[in-house]
One Martini backbone bead per residue (centre of mass of N, CA, C, O) as a GRO file, in nm:
protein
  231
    1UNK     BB    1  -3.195  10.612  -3.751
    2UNK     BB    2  -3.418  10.467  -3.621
    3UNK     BB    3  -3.379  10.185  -3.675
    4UNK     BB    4  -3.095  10.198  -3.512
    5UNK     BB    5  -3.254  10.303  -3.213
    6UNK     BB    6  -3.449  10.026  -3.230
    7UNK     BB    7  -3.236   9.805  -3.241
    8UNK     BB    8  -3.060   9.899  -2.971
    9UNK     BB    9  -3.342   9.849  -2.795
   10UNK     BB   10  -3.374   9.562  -2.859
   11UNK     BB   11  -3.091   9.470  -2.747
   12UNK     BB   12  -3.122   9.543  -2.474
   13UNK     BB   13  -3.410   9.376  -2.402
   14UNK     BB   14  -3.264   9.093  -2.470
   15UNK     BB   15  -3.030   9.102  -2.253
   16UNK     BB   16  -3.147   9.147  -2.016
   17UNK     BB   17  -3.341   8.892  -2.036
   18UNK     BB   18  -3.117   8.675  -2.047
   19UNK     BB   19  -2.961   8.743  -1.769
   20UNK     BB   20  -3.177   8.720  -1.618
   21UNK     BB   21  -3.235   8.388  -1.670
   22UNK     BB   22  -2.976   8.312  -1.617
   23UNK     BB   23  -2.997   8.431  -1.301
   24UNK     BB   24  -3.249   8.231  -1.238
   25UNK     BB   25  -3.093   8.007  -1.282
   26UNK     BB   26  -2.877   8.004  -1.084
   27UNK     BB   27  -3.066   7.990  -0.857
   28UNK     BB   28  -3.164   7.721  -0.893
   29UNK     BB   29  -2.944   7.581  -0.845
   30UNK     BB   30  -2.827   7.618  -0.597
   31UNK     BB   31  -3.125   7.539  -0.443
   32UNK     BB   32  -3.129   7.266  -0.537
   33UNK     BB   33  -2.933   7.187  -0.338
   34UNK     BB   34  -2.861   7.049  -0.042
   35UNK     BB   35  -3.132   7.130   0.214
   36UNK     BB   36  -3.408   7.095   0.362
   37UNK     BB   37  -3.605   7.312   0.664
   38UNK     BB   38  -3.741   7.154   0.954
   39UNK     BB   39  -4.029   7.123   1.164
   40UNK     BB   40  -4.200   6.983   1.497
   41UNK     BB   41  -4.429   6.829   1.707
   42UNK     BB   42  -4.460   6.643   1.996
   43UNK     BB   43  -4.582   6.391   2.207
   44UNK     BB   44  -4.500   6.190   2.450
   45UNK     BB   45  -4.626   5.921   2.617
   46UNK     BB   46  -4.429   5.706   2.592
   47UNK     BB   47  -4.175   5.476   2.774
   48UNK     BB   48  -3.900   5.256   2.684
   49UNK     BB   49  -3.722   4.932   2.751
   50UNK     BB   50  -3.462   4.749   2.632
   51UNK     BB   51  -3.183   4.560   2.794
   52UNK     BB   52  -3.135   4.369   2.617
   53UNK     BB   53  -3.139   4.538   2.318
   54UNK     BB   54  -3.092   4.851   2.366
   55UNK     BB   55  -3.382   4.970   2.392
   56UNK     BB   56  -3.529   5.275   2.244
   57UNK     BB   57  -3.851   5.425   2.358
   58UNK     BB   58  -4.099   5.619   2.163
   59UNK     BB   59  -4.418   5.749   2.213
   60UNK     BB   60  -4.709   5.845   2.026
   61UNK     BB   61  -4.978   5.881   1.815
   62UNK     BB   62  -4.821   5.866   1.527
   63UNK     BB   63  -4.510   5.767   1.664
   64UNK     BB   64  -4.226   5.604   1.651
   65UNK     BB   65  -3.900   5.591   1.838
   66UNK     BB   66  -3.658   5.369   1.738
   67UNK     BB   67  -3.357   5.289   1.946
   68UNK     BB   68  -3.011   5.101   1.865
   69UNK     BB   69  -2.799   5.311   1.929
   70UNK     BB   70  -2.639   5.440   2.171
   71UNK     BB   71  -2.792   5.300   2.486
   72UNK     BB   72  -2.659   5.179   2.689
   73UNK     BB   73  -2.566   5.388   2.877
   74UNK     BB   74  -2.856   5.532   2.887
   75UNK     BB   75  -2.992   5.301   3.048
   76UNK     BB   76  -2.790   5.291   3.267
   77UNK     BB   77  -2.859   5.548   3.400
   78UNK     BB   78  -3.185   5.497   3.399
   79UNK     BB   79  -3.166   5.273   3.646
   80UNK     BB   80  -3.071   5.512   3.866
   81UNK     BB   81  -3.306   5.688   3.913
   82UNK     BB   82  -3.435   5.662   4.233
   83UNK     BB   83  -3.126   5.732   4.320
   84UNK     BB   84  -3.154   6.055   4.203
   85UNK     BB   85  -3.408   6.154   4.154
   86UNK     BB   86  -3.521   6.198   3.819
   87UNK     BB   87  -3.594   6.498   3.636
   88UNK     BB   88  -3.692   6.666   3.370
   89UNK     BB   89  -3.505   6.894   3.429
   90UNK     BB   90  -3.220   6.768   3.375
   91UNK     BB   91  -3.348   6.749   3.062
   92UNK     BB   92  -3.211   6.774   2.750
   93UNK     BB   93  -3.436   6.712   2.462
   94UNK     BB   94  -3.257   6.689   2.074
   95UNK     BB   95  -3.423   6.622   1.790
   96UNK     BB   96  -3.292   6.457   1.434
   97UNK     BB   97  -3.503   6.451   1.145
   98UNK     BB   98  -3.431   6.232   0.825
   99UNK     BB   99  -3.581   6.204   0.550
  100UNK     BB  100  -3.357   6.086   0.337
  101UNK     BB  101  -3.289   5.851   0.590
  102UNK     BB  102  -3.499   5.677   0.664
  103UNK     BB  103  -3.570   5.826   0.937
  104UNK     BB  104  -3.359   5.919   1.100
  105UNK     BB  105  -3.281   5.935   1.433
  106UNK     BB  106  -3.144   6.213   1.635
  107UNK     BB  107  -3.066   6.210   1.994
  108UNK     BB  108  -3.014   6.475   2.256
  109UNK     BB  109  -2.887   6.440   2.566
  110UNK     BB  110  -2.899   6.635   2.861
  111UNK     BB  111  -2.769   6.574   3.196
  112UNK     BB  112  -2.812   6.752   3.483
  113UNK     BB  113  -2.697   6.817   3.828
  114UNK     BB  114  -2.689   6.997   4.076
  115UNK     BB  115  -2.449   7.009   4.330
  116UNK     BB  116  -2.626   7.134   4.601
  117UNK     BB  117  -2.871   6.890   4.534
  118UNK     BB  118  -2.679   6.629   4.635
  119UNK     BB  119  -2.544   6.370   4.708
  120UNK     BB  120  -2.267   6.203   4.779
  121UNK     BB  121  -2.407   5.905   4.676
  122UNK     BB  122  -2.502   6.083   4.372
  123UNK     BB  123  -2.176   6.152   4.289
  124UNK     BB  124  -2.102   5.858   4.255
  125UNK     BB  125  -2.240   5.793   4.037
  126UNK     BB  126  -2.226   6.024   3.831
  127UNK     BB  127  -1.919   5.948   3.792
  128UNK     BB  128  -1.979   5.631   3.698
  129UNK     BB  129  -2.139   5.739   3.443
  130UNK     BB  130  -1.915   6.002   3.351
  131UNK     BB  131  -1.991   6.251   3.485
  132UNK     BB  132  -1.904   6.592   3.505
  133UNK     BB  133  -1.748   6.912   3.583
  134UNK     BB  134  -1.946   7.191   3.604
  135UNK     BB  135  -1.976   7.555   3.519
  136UNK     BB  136  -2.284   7.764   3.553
  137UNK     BB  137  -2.476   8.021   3.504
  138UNK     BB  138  -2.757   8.167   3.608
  139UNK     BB  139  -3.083   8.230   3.538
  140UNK     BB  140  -3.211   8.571   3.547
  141UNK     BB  141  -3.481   8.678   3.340
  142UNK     BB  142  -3.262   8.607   3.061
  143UNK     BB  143  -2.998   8.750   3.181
  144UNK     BB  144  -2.686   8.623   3.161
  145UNK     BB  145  -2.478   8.839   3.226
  146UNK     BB  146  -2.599   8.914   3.497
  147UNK     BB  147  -2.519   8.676   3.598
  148UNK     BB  148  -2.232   8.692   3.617
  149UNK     BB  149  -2.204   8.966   3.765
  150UNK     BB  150  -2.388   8.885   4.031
  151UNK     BB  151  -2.354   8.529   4.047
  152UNK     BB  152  -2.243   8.259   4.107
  153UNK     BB  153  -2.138   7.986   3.968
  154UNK     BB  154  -2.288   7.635   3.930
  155UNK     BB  155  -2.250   7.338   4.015
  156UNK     BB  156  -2.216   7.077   3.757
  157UNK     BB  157  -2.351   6.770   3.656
  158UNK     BB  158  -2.259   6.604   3.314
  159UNK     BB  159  -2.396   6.462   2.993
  160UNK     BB  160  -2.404   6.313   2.683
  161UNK     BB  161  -2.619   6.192   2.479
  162UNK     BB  162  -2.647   5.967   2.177
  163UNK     BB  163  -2.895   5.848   1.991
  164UNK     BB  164  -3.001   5.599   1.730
  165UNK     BB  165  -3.282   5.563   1.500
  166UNK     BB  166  -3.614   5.540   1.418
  167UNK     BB  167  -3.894   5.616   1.232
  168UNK     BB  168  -4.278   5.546   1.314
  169UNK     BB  169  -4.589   5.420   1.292
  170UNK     BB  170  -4.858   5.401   1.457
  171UNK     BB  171  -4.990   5.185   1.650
  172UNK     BB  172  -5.340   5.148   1.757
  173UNK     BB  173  -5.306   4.880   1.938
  174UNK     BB  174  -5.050   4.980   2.089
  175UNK     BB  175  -5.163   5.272   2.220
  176UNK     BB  176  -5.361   5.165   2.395
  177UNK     BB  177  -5.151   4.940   2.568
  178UNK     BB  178  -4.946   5.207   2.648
  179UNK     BB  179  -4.773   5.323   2.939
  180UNK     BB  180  -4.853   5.648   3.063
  181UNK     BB  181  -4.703   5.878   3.155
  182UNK     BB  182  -4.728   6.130   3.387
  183UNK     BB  183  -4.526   6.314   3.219
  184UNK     BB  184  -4.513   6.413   2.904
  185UNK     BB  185  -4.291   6.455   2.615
  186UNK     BB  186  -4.201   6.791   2.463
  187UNK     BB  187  -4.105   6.828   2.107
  188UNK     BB  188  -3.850   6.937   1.906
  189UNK     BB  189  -3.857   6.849   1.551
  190UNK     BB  190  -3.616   6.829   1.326
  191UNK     BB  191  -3.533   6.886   1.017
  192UNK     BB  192  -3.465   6.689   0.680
  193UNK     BB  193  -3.383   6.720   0.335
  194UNK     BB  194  -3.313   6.628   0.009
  195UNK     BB  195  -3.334   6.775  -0.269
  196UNK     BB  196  -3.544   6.558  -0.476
  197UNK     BB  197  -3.627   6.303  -0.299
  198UNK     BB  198  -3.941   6.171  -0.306
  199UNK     BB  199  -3.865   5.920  -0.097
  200UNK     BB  200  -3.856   6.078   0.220
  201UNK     BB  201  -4.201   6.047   0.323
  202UNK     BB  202  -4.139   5.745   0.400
  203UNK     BB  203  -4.280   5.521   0.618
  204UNK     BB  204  -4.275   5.278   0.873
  205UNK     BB  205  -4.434   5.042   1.050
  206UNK     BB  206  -4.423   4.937   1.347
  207UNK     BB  207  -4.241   4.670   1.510
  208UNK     BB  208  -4.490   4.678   1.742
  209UNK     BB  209  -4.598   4.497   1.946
  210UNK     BB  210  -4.861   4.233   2.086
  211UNK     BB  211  -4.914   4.059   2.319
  212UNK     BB  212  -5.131   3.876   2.505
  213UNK     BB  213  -5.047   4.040   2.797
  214UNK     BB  214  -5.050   4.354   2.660
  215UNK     BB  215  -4.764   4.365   2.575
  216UNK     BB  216  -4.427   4.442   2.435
  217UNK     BB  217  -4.291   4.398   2.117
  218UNK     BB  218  -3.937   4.353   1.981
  219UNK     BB  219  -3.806   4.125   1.771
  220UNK     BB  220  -3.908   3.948   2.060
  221UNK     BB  221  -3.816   4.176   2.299
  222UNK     BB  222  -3.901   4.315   2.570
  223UNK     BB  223  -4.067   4.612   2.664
  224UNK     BB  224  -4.036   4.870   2.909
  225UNK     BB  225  -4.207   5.055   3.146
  226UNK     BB  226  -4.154   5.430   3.196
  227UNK     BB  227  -4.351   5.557   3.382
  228UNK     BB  228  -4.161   5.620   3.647
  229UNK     BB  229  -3.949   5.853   3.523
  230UNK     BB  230  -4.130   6.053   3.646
  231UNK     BB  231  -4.301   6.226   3.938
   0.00000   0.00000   0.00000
């Protein structure tokens, strides 16, 4: 009757364990697939513009990460700096970098401007760049509700911008001779990776090179230092 009841006990630690095994196989297999989640910070020193080749340029001490597709609006946007007025404020800018796609990066730029802080032929400009009206309410305190209840809906002017390009390794030869904004733009830069990927965080050295008279070059064309992007 023992040997009955240590081989069921036999059975049962061995079937509960094989379950078990199983069930560790089933979560590995799970979290195999997917794409794994994370961020970064950076901190912008340079922006650049090629209007020839509708390239949007950001340098970091790290990374340069240069825009080559839908660019053209935005560019001719920020061409109207001097007449909106442009201020740090206005953007909204949330980059998104795919490691598994040779380092795709995806900025979205919201920018909105006050509608009660604008002049009417600063609503003519941004109207001729598409941009719409919209409410939104103010916040204060980060109370979201309160401010609905209690105050008045703001009209602003808004559009999104999506602009498309690639992370590269910084030259430091081209970062040193690279005109300084005046105040940096501080980023947190999500990422995506390809779980199993090996070949993800292969980064490639910045196409941007120096000229002789201690310009920047992309591709052939000069691009251009927007110093001057906020006051």
């Amino acid at each position: 009757m023992k040997s009955y009841k240590y081989l069921f006990q036999l059975f049962v630690v061995v079937t509960v364990t094989w379950f078990s095994s199983m069930g560790c196989v089933t979560k590995d297999l799970w979290s195999s697939g997917g794409s794994t989640h994370g961020s970064y910070n950076d901190e912008i020193i340079s922006f650049y513009l090629s209007p020839q080749k509708n390239t949007v340029v950001f340098i970091s001490d790290d990374y340069h990460y240069i825009f080559e597709e839908n660019t053209e609006s935005f560019i001719s946007f920020l061409q109207e700096r001097d007449s909106l007025n442009l201020q740090k404020e206005n953007l909204t800018i949330q980059p998104t970098l795919h490691l598994s796609q040779n380092n795709q990066t995806y900025v979205n730029i919201h920018v909105a401007f006050n509608g009660d802080m604008i002049t009417v032929a600063q609503k003519k400009i941004l109207e001729q760049h598409g941009f719409t009206k919209g409410y939104t309410p103010p916040h204060i305190g980060g109370d979201t509700r309160q401010s609905r209840n209690n105050f008045p809906n703001i009209l602003h002017y808004m559009k999104n911008y999506t602009i498309k390009g690639r992370r590269y390794l910084a030259n430091s030869e081209v970062n040193m001779v690279a005109n300084r904004l005046k105040q940096p733009i501080f980023l947190k830069f999500h990422t995506y990776k390809d779980k199993g990927n090996v070949t993800a965080e292969k980064v490639l050295m910045t196409p941007l090179t120096v000229a002789a008279d201690a310009g920047l070059i992309l591709a052939g064309a000069i691009v251009v230092p927007l110093v001057w992007l906020f006051k």
